[in-house]
C-alpha positions in Angstrom: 58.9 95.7 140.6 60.5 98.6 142.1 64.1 99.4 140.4 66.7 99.3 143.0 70.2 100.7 142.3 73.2 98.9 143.9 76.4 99.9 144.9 79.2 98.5 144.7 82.6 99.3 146.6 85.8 98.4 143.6 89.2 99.3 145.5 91.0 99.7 142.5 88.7 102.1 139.6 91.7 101.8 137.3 93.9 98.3 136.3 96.8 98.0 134.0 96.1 96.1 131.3 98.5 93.8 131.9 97.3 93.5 134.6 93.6 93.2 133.5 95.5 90.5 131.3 96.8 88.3 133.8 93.3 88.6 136.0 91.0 87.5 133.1 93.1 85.0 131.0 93.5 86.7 127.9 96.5 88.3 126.1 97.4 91.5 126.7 97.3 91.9 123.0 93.4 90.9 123.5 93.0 93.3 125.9 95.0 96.3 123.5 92.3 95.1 121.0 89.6 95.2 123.1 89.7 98.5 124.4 90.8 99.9 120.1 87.6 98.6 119.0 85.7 100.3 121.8 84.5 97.2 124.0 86.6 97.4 126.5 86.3 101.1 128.4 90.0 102.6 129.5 91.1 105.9 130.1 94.2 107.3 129.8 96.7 108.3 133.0 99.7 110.0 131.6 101.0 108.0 129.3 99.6 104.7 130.3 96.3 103.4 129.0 94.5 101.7 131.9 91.1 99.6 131.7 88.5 101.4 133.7 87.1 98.8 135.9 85.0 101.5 137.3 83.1 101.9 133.9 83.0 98.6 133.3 81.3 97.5 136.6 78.5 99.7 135.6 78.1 99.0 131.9 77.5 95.3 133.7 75.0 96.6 135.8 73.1 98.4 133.4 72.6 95.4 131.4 69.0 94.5 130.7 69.6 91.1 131.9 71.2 91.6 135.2 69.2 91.1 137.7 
């Protein structure tokens, strides 16, 4: 089977965590956690910390599994 790479469009590459909070369910002390420990990818915009959707859209598609 021929590897195919996709892509994908994300209008927004960066997200509050807050933000990321409210969207997914979790605290926004989960998310803090998340992105300490390394499992969550952010990057850092002045002095806000924001979740890197961008980064995380491809660490999905770069799973093994997804297919």
């Amino acid at each position: 089977m021929d590897e195919q790479k996709q892509i994908i469009l994300i209008a927004t590459p960066v997200m509050t965590q807050d933000r990321y909070a409210q969207l997914t369910g979790l605290t926004e002390g989960q998310v803090r956690g998340q992105i300490e420990k390394g499992h969550l990818p952010s990057l850092k915009i002045g002095r806000v910390r924001m979740v890197n959707i961008a980064a995380l859209s491809q660490q999905a598609l770069d799973q093994e599994d997804w297919q």
